[in-house]
Every structure is written in structure tokens, then in C-alpha cells.
C-alpha positions in Angstrom: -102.0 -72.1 99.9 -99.7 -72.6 96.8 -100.1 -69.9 94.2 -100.6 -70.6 90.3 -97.8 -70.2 88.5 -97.2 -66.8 87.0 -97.8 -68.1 83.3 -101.5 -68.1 84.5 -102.3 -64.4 84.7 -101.7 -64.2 81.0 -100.6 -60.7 78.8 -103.2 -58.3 78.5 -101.7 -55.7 76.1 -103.9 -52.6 76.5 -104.0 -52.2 72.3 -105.1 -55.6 71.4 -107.1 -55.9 74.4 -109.2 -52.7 74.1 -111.1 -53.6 71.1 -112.2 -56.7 72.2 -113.4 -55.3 76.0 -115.4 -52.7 74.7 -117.8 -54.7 72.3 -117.7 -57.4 75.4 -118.8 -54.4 77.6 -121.9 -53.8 75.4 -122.7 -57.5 75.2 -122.9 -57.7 79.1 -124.4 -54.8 79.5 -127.6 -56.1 77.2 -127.3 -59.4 79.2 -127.2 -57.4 82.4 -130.4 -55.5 81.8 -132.0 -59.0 81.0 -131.3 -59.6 84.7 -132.0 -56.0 85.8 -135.4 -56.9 84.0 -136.6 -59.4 85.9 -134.9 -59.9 89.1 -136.1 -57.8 92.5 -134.2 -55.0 93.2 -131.0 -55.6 95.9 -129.2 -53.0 98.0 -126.8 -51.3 96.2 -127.4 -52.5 92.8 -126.5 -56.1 93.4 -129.1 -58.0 92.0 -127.7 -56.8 88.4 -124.4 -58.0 88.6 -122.4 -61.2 86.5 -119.8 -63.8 88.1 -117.0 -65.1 86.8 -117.8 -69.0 85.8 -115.7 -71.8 84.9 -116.3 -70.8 81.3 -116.9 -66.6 80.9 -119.1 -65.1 83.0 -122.3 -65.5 84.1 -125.9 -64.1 85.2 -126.6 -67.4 87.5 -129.8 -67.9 87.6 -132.8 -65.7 86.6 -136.0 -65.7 87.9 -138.8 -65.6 84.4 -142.2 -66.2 85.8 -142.5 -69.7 86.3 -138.9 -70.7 85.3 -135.8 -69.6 85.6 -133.2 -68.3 83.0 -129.1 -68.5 82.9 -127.0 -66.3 80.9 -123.6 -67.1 80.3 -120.4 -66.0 77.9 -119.0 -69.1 77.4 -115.7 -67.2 76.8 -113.9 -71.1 75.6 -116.5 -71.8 72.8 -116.9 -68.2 72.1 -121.3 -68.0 72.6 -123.6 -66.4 74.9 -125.5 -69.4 76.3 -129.4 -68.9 76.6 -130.3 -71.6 79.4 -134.1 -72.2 80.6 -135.0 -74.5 83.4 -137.8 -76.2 80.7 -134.3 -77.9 79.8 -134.3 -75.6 76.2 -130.8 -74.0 75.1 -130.3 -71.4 72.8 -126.4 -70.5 71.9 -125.3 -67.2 70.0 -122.0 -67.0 68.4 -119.6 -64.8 69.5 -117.9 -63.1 66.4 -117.7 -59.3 64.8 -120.9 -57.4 64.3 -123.4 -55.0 65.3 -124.5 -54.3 68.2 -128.0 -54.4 66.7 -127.5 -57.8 65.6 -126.5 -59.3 68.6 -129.4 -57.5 70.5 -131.7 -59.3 68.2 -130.3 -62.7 68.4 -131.0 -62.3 71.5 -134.5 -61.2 72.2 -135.6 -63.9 69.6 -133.6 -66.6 71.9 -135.0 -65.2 75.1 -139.2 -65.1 73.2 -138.2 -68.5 71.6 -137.8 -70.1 75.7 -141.0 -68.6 76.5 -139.4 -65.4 78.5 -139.8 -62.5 76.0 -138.2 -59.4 77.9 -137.9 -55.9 77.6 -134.8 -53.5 78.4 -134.2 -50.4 78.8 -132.0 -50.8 75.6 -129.3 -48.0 75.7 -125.7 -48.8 77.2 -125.2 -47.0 81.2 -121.8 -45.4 81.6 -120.5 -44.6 78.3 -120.5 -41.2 76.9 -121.8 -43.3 74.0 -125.5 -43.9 74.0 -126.8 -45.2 70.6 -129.9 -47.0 71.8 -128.8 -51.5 71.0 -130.8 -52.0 68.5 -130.1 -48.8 66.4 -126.2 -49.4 66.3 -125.1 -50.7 63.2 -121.2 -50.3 63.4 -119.4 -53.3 63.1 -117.9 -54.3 66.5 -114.7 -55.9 66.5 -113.7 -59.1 68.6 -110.7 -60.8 68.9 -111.5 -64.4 70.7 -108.0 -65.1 71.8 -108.1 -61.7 73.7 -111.2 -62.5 75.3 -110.5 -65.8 76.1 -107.1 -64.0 77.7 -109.6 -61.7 79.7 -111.6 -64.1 81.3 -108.3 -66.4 82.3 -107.2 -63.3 84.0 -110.7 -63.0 85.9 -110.5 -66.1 87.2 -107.1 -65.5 88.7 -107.9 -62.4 90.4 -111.8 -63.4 91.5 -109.8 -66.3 93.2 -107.4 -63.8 95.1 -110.3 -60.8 95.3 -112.1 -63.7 97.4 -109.1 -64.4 100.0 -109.1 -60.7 100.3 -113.3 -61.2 101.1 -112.5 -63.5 103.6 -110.7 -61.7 106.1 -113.5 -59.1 107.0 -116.6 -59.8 109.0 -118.4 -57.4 108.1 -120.8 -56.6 105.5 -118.8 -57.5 102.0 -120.5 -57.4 98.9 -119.9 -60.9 97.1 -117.0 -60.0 93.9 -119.0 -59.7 90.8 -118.7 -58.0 87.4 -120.6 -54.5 87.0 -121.3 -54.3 83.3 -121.6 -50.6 83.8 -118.2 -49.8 83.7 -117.4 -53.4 83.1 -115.2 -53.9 86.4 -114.7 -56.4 88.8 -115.2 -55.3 92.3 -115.3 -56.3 95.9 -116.4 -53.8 98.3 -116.4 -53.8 102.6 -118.9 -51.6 104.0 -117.7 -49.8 107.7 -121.6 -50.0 108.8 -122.0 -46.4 109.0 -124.4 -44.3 106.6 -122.8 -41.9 103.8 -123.7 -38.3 102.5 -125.8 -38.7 99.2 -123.5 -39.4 96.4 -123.5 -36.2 94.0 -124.6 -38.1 90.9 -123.5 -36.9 87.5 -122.4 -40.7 86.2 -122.9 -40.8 82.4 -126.2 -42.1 81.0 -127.2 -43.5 84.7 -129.8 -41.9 86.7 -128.9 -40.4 89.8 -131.1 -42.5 92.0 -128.8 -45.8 91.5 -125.5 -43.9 92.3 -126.8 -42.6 95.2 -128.6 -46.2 96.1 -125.2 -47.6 95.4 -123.2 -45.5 97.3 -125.8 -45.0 100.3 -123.5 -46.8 103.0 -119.9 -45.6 103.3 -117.1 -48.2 101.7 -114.3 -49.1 100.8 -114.0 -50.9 97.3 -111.5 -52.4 95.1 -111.6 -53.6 91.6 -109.9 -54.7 88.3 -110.8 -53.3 84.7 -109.4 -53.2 80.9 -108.7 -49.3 81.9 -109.6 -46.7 79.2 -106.4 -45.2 78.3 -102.7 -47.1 77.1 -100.5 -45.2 80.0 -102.8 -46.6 83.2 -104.1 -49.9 80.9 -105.8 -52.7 82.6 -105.5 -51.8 86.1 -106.8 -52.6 89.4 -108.4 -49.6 91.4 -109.3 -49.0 94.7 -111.2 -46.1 96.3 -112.8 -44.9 99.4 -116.6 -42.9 100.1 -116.6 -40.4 101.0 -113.0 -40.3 100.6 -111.8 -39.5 104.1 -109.3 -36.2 104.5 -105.2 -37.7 103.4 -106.5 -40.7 101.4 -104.6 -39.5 98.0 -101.2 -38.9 100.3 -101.4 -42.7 101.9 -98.7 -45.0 101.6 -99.6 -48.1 99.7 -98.3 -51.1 98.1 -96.6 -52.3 96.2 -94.4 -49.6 94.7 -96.2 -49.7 91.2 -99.1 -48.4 92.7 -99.9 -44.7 92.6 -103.1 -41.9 93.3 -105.0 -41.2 90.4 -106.4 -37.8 90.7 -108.8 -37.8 87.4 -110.5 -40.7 89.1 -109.9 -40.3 92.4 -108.6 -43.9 93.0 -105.2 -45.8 93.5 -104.6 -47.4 90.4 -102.3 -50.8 90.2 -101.3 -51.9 86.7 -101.8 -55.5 86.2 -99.1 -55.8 84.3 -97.0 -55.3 87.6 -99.2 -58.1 89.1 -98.5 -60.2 86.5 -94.7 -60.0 86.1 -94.6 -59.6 90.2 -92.6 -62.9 91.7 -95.6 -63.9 93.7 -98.6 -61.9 92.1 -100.6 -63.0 94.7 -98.8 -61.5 97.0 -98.8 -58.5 95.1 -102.6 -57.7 94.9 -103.3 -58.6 98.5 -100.6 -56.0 98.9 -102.4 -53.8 97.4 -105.9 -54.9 98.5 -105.0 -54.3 101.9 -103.2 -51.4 101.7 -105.5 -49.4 100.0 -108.6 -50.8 102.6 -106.1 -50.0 105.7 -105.7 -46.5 104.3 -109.2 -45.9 104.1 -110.1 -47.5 107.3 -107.6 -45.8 109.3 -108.5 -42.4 108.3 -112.0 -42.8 108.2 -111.8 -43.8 111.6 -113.7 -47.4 110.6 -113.7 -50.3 114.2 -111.3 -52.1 112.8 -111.3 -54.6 115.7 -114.7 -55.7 115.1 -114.6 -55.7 111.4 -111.6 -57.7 110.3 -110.7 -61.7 111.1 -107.8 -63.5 110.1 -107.8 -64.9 106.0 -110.6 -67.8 105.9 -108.7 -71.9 105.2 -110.5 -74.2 103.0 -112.2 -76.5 105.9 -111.8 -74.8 109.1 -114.3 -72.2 110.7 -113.2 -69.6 112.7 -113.2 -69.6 116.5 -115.8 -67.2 118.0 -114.3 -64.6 119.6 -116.5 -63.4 122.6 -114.9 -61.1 124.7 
């Protein structure tokens, strides 16, 4: 399997990125809750999720009484895309403003296809909670940037799903949380966890301890929240088993973060890597070995060689 050139993870400066993540963090988290709305709930939170698309990211498709719904940040054409299965389409501009305008736009799109909905309509995760449709600040937005986002997405939901492939056992699919507005792939060792302690910011107790109600290991990318780490991959482990901060992990860039309890990667060293490929399965599968190990997971059983385009695996059955 060739790798892209490295021209396509493009520059994600951590200063002219930021701006531009956190209003797009709000917008998916309103789109989000639209899902959240009216979809069943899945283990661990899942039915809430978006996936990267060939344009932004999307919601796929939404179940709305007798039709279905997408949602999608066409991140090319800068709008949020208001599908219905009637065959209707709705499009909102993406562009500076409130957050109270955008919520609006939306509701009237979603009533307008004949699938009013209501949200819980405050953001989850953010030490900020000014309820959608009573925040008024001007939000900027920098198209290029988010455009640069979402070409960056594609490039590591394409490498996050080689990592997928070589486990068999239960994976979550990789998909955005709008929460903390991450993109994550997570194995799970099959064995129950101790309830999580709680205590996330403006997100009841009950869904982190949902969440986190299997033990796992998890990786992830996001748009970081400070210029020293900037955007970052991440990987963790719960409960985190006794050594994980002291494991040795790869590539050199990466490092333990103690404040949050994770290895952190900067993308920039993916990016400028000479195969960045290489370098995030490094790091994928260092950080998931690490855990593993010491957490004493059956390795044998869980892992399989990296999936090929075309040719299924032989069952082993010894």
C-alpha cells in the first residue's frame, strides 16, 4: 500500500487553526445533539457520533419518523447540508457569526423538512456553557483552515482504519466525538471496568460511566487546546494499568502527558515524518501494546495481521 505524499497532511498551525476548531466544535456539537435526538441509544455513546465524508463530516443517516435525515459539513463549499429522504435540501452557509444564529438556521431548516427537533441546547465538555441560542458573540471562521482540517481527517481516518483492521476484537468504528471534538478509535480487551469517576465538564455522569463501562484502549487526534502540545494525536488506557506513563513508545516525538493522562504525538511530527504513515501506526501501536501488555489483555486472541483490500483472512482454528 503506497502512502500519499507528504504534501497531503497539510499545515495545521495551532494559532490560525484554533479559532476556526472551536466555532466548528460548537457547530457539530448542535448537529450532534440532532442525532443524539432522534437516534436509539448505542453502547458507549456511539450512536451520537459524525464521520469523516468525502466532503466534511457527516451524521450519515438519521432516523425522523417516517424519513430519514443527513447532516453534513460540506467543509469544500463551506455549508452544513440539511438532507431529507422526501428528496428536500436545505444548505446553511458556513461564515462568522453567532452561535445563536446558526442554531436558528438550523431548527427552521430541520421544521421546514418536516422533522422539527429539540436539543438539549447547551455545548458538553467546555467549561463554557452559554445555552445555543443565547450566545451572541460573533464566532470567527477561517474557511481555508477548515478546509485544511478536514484534509487532515481524511488522512488520518484512512491510517486510524489500517490500525482498526488488525484487531479482532470489539473496535469501535473511527468517528468524530463532538464533545471534545476528537477523532478516535478505541479496542476494547472484553473485560468489564471499575465505574468511571465522572467529573467531565457540563456532561452527566451517567454517559462517562456508559462510555467507559468496558476496559480499553483508545487513540485519537484533536486541534489540542494549548500552542506547546497543538494538534496532537493522543492515546490512553482505562483504567490505566500500573507503568503506563513510564512505557516506551514511538516515535521519539511522543511523550506522557500527565495533566491528561495520555501520550500525546504532535501532528506536526507526523506530518514532516518521512513516511507519516509509518509514523502514526508507530505510535498507534505502541501506545495499544503498552496498554495491553500491562493490563495483561489475550493478546493472541485479539489481534490479526493488517486487513488487504480484497483478501479475507484465513481462519485460524487451533
Amino acid at each position: 500500500m503506497t502512502p500519499p505524499a507528504p504534501e497531503a497532511w497539510p499545515a495545521l498551525p495551532y494559532a490560525a487553526l484554533r479559532p476556526t476548531a472551536d466555532t466548528l466544535q460548537l457547530w457539530t456539537q448542535v448537529v450532534g445533539k440532532v442525532r443524539l435526538a432522534h437516534t436509539p441509544w448505542l453502547n458507549h455513546a456511539w450512536q451520537v457520533t459524525l464521520y469523516v465524508s468525502a466532503r466534511g463530516l457527516t451524521t450519515r443517516l438519521i432516523p425522523a419518523g417516517a424519513q430519514g435525515l443527513e447532516l453534513e459539513f460540506d467543509l469544500v463549499d463551506q455549508a452544513l447540508v440539511v438532507r431529507s429522504t422526501s428528496g428536500q435540501t436545505r444548505r446553511i452557509g458556513l461564515r462568522p457569526g453567532s452561535m445563536a444564529g446558526f442554531y436558528a438556521e438550523l431548527m427552521e431548516s430541520l421544521a421546514a423538512l418536516g422533522a422539527p427537533t429539540r436539543i438539549v441546547a447547551t455545548p458538553n465538555e467546555l467549561p463554557e456553557a452559554t445555552p445555543f441560542p443565547e450566545d451572541h458573540v460573533r464566532r470567527p471562521y477561517d474557511p481555508a483552515m477548515a478546509t485544511a482540517l478536514w484534509r487532515a481527517l481524511v488522512q488520518i481516518d484512512r491510517v486510524f482504519h489500517r490500525f482498526r483492521s488488525r484487531f479482532l476484537g470489539k473496535s469501535s468504528p473511527v468517528h468524530f466525538f463532538w464533545g471534545a471534538a476528537d477523532l478516535a478509535v478505541t479496542r476494547f480487551s472484553g473485560r468489564r471496568a471499575p465505574p468511571h469517576p465522572g467529573g467531565v465538564p457540563h456532561l452527566p455522569d451517567a454517559v462517562a460511566r456508559e462510555a467507559y463501562s468496558h476496559e480499553v484502549s483508545s487513540a485519537g487526534f484533536w486541534p489540542g487546546d494549548n500552542p506547546q502540545d497543538g494538534p496532537a494525536f493522543y492515546a490512553y488506557a482505562y483504567p490505566p494499568p500500573a507503568g503506563f506513563p513510564d512505557a516506551h513508545v514511538a516515535p521519539a516525538a511522543a511523550r506522557y502527558e500527565p495533566r491528561l493522562g495520555e501520550f500525546l504525538l504532535p501532528y506536526e511530527a507526523v506530518r514532516s515524518a518521512p513516511d507519516p504513515d509509518a509514523a502514526l501506526l508507530a505510535f498507534l501501536q505502541s501506545t495499544y501494546e503498552a496498554a495491553a501488555d500491562l493490563a495483561h489483555w489475550d493478546r493472541p486472541a485479539l489481534e490479526c495481521e493488517e486487513g488487504v483490500p480484497g483478501r479475507p483472512r484465513t481462519p485460524n482454528f487451533d
